[in-house]
C-alpha positions in Angstrom: 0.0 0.0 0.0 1.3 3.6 -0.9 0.5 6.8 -0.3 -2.4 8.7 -2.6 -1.5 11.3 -4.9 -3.6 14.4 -5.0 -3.0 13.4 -8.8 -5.0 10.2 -8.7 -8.0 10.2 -11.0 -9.9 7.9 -10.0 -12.5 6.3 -12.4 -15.0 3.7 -13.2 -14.7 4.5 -16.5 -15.1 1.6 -18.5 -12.6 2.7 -21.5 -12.0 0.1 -24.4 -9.2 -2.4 -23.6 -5.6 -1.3 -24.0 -2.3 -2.5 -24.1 -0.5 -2.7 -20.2 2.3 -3.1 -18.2 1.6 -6.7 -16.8 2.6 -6.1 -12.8 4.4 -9.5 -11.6 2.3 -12.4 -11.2 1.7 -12.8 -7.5 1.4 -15.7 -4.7 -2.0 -16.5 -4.0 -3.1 -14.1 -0.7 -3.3 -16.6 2.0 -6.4 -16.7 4.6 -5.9 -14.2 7.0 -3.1 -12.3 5.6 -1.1 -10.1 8.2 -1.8 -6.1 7.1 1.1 -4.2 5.7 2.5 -1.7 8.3 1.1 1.3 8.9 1.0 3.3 5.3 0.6 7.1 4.9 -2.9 8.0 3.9 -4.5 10.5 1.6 -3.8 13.7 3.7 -7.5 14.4 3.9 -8.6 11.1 4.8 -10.6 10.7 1.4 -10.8 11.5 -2.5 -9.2 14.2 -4.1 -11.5 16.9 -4.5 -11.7 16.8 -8.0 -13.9 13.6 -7.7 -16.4 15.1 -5.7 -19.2 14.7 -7.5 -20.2 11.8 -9.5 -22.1 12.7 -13.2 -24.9 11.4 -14.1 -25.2 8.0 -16.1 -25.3 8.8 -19.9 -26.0 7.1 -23.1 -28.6 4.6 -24.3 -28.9 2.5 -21.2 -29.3 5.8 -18.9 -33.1 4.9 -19.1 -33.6 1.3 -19.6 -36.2 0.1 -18.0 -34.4 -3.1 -17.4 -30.2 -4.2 -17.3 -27.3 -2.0 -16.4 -28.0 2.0 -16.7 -25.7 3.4 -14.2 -28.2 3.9 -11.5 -28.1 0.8 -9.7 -25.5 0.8 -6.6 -24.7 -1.9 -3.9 -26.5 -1.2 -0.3 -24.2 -0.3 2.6 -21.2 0.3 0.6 -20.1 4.0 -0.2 -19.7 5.8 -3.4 -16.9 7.0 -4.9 -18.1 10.7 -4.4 -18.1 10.0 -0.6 -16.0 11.6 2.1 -13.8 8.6 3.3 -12.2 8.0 6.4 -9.5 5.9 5.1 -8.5 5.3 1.5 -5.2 3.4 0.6 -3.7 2.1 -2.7 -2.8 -1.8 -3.7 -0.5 -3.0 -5.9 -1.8 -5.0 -8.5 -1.8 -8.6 -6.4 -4.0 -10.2 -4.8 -1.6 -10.7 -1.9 -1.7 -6.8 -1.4 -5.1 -6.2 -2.5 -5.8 -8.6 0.6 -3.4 -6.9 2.9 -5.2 -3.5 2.4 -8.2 -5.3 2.9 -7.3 -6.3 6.1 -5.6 -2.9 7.3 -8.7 -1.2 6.5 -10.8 -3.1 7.9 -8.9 -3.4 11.5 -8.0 0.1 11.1 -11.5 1.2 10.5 -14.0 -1.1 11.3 -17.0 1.2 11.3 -15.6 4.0 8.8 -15.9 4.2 5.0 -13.0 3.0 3.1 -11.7 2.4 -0.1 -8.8 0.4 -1.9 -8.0 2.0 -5.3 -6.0 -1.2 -6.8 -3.0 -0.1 -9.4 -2.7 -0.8 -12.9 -1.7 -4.6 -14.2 -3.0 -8.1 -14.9 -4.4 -9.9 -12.2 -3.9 -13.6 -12.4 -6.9 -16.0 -12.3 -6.6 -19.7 -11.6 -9.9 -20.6 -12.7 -13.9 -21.1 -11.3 -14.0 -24.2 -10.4 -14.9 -25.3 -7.1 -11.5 -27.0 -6.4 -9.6 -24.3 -8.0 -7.5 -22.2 -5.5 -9.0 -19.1 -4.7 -7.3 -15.7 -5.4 -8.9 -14.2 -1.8 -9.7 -16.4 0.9 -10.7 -15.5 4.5 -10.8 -11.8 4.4 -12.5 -9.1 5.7 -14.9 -9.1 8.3 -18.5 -9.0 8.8 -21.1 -6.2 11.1 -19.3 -3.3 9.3 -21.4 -0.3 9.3 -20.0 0.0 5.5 -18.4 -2.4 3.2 -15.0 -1.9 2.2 -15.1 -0.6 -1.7 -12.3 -2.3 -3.8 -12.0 -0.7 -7.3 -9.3 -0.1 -9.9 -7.4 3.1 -9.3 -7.5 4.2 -13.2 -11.0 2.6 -14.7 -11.4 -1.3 -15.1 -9.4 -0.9 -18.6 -6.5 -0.4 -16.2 -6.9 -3.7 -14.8 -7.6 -7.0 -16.8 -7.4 -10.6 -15.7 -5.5 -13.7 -17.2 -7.8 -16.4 -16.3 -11.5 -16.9 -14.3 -11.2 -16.6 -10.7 -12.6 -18.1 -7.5 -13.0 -16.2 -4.1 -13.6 -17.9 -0.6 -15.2 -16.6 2.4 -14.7 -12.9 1.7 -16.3 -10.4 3.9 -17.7 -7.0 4.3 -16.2 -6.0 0.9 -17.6 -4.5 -2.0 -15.6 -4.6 -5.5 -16.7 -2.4 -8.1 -15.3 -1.6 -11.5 -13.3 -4.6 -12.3 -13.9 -6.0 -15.8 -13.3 -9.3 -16.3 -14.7 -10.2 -19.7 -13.8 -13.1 -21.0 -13.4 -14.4 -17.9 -15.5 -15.9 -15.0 -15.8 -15.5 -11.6 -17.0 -17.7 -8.5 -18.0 -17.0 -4.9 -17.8 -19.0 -3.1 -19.5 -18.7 0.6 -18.5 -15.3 0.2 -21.0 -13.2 3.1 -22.0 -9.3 3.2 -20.2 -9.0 -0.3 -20.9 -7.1 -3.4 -19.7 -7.3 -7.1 -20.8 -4.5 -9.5 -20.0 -2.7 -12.4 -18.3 -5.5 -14.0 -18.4 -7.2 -17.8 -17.9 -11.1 -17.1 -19.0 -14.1 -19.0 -20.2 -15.7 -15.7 -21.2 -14.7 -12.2 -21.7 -17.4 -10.6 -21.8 -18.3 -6.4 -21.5 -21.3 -4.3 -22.3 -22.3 -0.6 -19.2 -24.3 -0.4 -17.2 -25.7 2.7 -16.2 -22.4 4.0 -19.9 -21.5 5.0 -22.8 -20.3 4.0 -23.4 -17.9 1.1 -25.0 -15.0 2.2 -26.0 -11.5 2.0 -24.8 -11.3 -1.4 -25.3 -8.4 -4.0 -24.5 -8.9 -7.9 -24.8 -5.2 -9.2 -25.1 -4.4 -12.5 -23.1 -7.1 -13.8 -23.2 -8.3 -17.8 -23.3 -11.2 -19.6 -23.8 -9.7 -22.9 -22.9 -12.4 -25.5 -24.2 -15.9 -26.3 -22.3 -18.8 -26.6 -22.3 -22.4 -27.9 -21.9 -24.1 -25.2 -23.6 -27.3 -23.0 -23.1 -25.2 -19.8 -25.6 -22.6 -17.7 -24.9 -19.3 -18.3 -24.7 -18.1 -14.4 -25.4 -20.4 -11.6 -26.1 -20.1 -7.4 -25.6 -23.8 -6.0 -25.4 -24.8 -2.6 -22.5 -27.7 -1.6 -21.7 -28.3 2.1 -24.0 -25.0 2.8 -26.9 -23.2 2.5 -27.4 -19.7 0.7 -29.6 -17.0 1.3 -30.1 -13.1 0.9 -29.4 -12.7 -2.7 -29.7 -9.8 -5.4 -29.0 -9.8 -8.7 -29.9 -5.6 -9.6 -30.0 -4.2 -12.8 -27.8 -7.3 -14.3 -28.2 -8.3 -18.5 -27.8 -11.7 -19.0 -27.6 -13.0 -22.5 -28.0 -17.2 -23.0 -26.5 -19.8 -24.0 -27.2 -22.8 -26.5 -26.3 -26.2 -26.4 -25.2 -28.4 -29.2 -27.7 -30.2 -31.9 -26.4 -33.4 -30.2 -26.4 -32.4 -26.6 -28.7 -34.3 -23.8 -27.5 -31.2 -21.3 -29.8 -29.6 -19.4 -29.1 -25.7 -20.6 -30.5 -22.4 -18.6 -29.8 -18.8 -18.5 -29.8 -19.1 -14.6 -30.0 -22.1 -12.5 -30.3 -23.2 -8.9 -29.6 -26.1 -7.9 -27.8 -28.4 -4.8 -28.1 -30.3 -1.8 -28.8 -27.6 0.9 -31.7 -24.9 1.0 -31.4 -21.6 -0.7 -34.0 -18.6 -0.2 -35.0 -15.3 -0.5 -33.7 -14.4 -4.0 -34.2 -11.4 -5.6 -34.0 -10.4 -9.2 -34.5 -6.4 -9.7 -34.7 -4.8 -13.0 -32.5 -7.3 -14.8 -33.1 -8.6 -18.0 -32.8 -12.1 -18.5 -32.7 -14.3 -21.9 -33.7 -18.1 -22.0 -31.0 -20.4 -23.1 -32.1 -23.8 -24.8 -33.9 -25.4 -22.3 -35.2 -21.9 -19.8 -34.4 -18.9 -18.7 -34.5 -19.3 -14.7 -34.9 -22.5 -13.0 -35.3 -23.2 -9.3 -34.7 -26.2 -7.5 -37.3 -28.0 -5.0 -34.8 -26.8 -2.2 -35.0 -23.3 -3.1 -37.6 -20.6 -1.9 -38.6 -17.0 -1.7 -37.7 -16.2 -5.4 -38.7 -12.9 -6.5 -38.7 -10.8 -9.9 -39.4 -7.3 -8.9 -39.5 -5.6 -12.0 -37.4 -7.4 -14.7 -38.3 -8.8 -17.8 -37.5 -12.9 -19.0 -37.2 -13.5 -22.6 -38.1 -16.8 -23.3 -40.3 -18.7 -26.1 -38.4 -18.0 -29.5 -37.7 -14.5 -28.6 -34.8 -14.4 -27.6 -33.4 -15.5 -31.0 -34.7 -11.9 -32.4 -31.2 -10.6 -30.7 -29.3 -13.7 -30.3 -30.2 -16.1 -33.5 -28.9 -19.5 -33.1 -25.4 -20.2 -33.9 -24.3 -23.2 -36.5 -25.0 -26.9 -34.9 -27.1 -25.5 -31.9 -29.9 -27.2 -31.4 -33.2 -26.3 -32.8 -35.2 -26.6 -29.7 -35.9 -30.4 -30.2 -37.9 -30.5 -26.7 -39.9 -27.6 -27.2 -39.7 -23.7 -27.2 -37.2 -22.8 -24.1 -39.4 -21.5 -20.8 -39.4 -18.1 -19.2 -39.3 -19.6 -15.8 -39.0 -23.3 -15.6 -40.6 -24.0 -11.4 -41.9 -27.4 -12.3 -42.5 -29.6 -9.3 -42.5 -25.9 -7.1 -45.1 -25.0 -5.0 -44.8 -21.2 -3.6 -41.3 -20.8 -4.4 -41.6 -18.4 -6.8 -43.1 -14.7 -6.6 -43.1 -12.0 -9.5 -44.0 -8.1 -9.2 -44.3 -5.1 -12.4 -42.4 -8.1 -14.2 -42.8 -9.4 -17.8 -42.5 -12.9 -19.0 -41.9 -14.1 -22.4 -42.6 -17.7 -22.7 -43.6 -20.5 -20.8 -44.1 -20.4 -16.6 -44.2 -23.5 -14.6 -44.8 -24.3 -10.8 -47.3 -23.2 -8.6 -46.6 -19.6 -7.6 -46.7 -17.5 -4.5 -47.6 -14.0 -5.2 -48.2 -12.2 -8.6 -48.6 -8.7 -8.7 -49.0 -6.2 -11.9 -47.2 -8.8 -13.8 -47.8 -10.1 -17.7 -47.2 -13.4 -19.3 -47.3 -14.3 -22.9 -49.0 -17.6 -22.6 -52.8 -17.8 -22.8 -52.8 -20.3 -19.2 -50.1 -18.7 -17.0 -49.7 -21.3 -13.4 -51.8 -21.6 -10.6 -50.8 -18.3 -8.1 -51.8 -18.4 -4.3 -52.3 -14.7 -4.4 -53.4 -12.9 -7.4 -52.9 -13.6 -11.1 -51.0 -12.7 -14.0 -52.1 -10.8 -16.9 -51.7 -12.3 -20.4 -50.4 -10.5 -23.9 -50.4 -13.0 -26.5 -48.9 -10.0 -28.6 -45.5 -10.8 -27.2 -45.2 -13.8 -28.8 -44.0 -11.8 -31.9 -42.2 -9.2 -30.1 -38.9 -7.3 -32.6 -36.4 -6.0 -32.2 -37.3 -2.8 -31.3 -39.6 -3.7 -28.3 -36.2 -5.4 -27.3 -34.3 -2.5 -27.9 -36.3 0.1 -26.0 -36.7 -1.7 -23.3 -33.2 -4.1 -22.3 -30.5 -2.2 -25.0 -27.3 -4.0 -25.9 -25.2 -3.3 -23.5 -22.2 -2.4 -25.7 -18.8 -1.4 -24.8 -19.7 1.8 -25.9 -22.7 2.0 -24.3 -21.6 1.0 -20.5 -18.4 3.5 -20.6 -21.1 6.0 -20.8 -23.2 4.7 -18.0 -20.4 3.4 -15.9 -19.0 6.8 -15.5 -17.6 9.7 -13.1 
């Protein structure tokens, strides 16, 4: 950790990829790590003033009604335009990045802080489950604030040579970090935010470490299809439970499995051993892969959309057609929500769902379906447009645009 320059400019600008100076690949921060010694701090104990005040999300997702626009922030965690108490800089490692973790955290365990990470490449070591994580056991929990991690210079400043895992992470926030093509994993990660972020996956896991909980996925974009037997994101529970989960203002595009593949393939599953509840999707936009968009498992309750939109049916082809050797949709036209076998697992509010719903749901308020016999609902109903069937391309675009590169610089701005 180093001392802050009044010169720092601090950005979440996502600019286009460039060219670096790789920093020195790193040993993997070990649980625990012991903080650096005391470093010398930004003299006022915050941002430069400079950054003072944040501008307003521009461009063509500024007003979607659904996926990234700029808008959408993790809870509890501060803002770059905040006053901090303590704000310290990271080499670009994870063994330091986990060091000024730590010393902020210790140092300031009710205070807003931030670690601006320098320039480089971050290693990765992949997503698996057995793959060694990059953070492990950092952090602490029943902060008044998480601690915000973000690149120093804009996430262009900061890219990443594989998919990484992290394990039981807490009270930290990470915003800004782009990790396109690459993947990420959480695994029982607890009072933990990732936002602002391109990645091909998000995924989390209740693994050994602990339960998975209290977890915040903001803004965060899947934006391209792929050919591929595998879910597009998944939240699976191993050793552990998981609950308290938000996925805000997130684009997830799908994926499709080859003409000769028996996989099971969805936008967004659930699935494991142990319970999972109280999930919450907010303002994201979600397209079905081959088989569904989202699907639960009978272990999981207390799903919610709260005002997103699920392309499902055909429709999603209209912005992602299907690829050479996918398969045509042998079983049937993919699902909006597949809930079979549920039975009050799933609830819905001001959401919109193209294709087919199954399971019994909970509660469904203000909400339209485009199949003429939506499910069974405990508490109220579901109105049906059969005019979405044959929804275009411009429905799609004024209502979840592609989130470009171009696009998200502009709304992932200071």
């Amino acid at each position: 950790m180093a001392e802050i320059s009044r010169r720092v400019a601090l950005s979440l600008l996502l600019a286009a990829p460039a060219v670096l100076v790789a920093c020195s690949v790193p040993d993997r921060a070990s649980a625990r790590p012991t903080p650096t010694p005391t470093p010398t701090t930004h003299a006022s104990s915050g941002m430069p003033a400079s950054l003072s005040n944040a501008a307003v999300p521009q461009g063509p997702l500024a007003a979607a009604p659904f996926g990234p626009t700029g808008h959408h922030w993790p809870t509890r965690t501060p803002r770059p335009s905040d006053a901090f108490d303590l704000v310290v800089e990271a080499e670009c490692t994870w063994k330091d990045i986990a060091r000024s973790i730590s010393y902020v955290a210790e140092r300031s365990p009710h205070g807003k802080c931030c670690v601006l990470v320098k320039p480089g490449v971050l290693p990765g070591y992949g997503a698996g489950s057995s793959k060694p994580p990059v953070l492990q056991g950092i952090g602490a929990l029943d902060r008044d604030h998480r601690v915000l991690v973000m690149p120093r210079e804009g996430s262009a400043s900061i890219t990443f040579s594989d998919a990484i895992r992290m394990d039981a992470v807490k009270g930290v926030a990470f915003a800004g970090f782009w990790l396109f093509p690459q993947s990420i994993v959480l695994t029982s990660v607890q009072d933990f935010a990732w936002a602002w972020s391109k990645g091909q996956a998000f995924n989390i896991t209740a693994g050994a470490s602990g339960p998975a909980s209290h977890i915040e996925l903001v803004e965060c974009v899947t934006p391209e299809a792929k050919l591929t037997d595998a879910d597009v994101w998944a939240i699976r529970t191993g050793d552990n439970p998981w609950n308290d989960i938000q996925i805000v203002g997130c684009y997830l595009a799908p994926s499709y499995k080859s003409a000769s593949s028996s996989a099971h393939c969805d936008t967004l599953q659930l699935s494991g051993n142990s319970p999972g509840r109280d999930l919450v999707i907010r303002d994201t936009v979600i397209f079905a892969s081959t088989n569904s968009g989202v699907i639960p498992s009978d272990r999981t309750s207390g799903i919610v959309f709260d005002h997103s939109l699920v392309v499902g049916g055909d429709r999603m082809v209209v912005r992602y057609p299907l690829p050479s050797g996918a398969n045509a949709f042998a079983s049937g036209k993919p699902a909006a929500v597949n809930g079979i076998g549920t039975v009050d697992a799933l609830s819905a509010v001001s959401s919109t769902f193209v294709g087919n719903l199954r399971g019994q749901w909970l509660s469904v308020q203000n909400c339209i379906a485009s199949i003429p016999r939506p499910p069974a609902v405990t508490s109220g109903q579901f109105s049906v447009d059969l005019s979405l069937n044959a929804i275009g391309a411009d429905w799609l675009d004024a209502r979840a645009p592609l989130p470009t590169d171009e696009a998200l610089r502009l709304a992932w701005s200071l």
